[in-house]
C-alpha positions in Angstrom: -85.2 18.9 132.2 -83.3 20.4 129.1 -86.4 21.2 127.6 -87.7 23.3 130.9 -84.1 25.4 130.5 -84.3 26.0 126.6 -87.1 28.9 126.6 -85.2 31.3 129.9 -81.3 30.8 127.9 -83.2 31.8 124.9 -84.7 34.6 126.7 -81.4 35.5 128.0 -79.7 35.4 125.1 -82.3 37.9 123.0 -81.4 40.1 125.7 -78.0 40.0 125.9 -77.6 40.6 122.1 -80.4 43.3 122.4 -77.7 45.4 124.6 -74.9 44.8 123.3 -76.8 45.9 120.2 -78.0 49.1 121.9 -74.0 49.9 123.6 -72.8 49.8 120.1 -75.2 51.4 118.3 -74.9 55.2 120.3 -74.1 56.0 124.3 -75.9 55.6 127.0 -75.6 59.5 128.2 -75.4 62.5 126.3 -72.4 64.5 127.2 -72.7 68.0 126.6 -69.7 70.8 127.4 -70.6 74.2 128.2 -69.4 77.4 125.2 -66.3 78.5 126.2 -66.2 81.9 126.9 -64.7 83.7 124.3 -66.3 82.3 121.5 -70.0 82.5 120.2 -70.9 79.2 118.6 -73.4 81.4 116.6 -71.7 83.8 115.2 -70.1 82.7 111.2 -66.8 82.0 111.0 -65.0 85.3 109.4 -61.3 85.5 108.0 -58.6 86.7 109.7 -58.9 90.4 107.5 -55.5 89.9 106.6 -53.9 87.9 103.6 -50.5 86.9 103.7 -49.1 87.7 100.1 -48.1 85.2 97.1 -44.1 86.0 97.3 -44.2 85.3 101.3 -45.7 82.3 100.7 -42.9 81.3 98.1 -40.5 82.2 100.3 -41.9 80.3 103.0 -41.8 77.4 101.3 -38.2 77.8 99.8 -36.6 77.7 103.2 -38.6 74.6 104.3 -36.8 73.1 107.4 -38.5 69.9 106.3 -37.0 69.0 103.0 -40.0 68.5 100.8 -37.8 67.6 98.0 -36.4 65.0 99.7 -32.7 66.1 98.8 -30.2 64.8 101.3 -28.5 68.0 103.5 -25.3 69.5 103.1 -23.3 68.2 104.9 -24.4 64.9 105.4 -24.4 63.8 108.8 -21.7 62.0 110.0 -21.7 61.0 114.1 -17.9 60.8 113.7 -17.3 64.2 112.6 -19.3 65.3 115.8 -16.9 64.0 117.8 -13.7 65.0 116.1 -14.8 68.9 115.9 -15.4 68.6 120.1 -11.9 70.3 121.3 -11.0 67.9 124.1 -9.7 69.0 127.2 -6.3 68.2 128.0 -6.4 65.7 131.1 -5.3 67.4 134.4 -1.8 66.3 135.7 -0.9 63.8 138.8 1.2 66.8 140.9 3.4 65.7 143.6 5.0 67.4 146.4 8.6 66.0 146.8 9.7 68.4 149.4 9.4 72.1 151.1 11.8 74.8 151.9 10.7 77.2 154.2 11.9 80.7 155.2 11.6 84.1 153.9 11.1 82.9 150.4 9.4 79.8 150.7 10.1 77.5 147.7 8.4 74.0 147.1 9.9 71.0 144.5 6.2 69.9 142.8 7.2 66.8 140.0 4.2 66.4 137.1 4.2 70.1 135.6 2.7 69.4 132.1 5.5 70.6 129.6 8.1 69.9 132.2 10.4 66.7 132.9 11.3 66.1 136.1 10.8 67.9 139.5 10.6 71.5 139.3 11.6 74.1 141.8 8.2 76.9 141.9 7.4 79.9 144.0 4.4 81.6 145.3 3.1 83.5 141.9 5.0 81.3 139.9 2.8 79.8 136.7 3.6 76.4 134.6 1.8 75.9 131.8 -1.4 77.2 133.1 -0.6 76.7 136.5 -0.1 78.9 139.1 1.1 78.4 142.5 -0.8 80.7 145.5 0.4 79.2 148.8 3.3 77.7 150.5 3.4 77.3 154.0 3.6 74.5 156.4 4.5 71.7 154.2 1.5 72.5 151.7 1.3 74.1 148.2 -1.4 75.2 146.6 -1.8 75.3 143.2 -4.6 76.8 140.6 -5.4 76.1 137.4 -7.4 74.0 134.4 -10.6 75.0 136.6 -9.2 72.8 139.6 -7.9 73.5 142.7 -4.9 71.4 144.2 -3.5 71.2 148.0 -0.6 69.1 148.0 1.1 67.9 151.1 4.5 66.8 151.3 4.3 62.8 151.7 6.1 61.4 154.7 6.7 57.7 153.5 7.0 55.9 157.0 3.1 57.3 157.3 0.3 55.3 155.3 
């Protein structure tokens, strides 16, 4: 029974290498892509008409970005630098309101004014260190500066 299956394996196998022979060897379909429009494939290849001159070309080359002459930069680069030459914002203030006095000339007591210790006594117009105050009126301030906007409200401490 082996003997009946030796001469079809062999028969496969002949064929099998004969296409795997004939994949490799070049493609099954000829793929051809149309001219493109602005270009003549039978016209020669011409220059451009211009030349660029010899010292251009020197200077070119003497201002190469891409270190040819493998020299280390000036300044060598140093990731700490980076970060000390970044001017850091100074971090915005915890204000509170500790109380409000109302009337013709309403006054407010705000404590956390950079550059001052202590509660201060401010006014509508009134600038600290940067800050100014625009509003008092019904136990609120509010206060510009340091690109932020604050609304303080006078705390009562018997309310969460």
């Amino acid at each position: 029974m082996i003997r009946d299956l030796r001469v079809p394996l062999l028969a496969v196998g002949l064929l099998g290498a004969a296409a795997s022979v004939r994949l490799a060897a070049w493609p099954i379909a000829r793929i051809d892509l149309p001219p493109s429009p602005g270009f003549d494939s039978s016209a020669q290849p011409t220059s451009s008409g211009s030349r660029i001159a010899a010292e251009s070309v020197a200077t070119i080359v003497s201002r190469d970005p891409f270190c040819i002459g493998r020299r280390p930069l000036l300044p060598p680069y140093d990731p700490l630098r980076l970060t000390e030459q970044a001017t850091t914002l100074p971090p915005k203030p915890t204000l509170i309101l500790v109380g409000v006095v109302n009337g013709i000339a309403p006054s407010a007591v705000i404590e956390g004014l950079p550059g001052v210790d202590g509660a201060r006594v401010v006014r509508v117009g009134d600038a600290v260190a940067g800050l100014q105050v625009k509003r008092i009126a019904n136990g609120r301030v509010v206060i510009a500066g340091m690109d932020t906007t604050w609304v303080l409200e006078v705390r009562e401490p018997w309310k969460p």
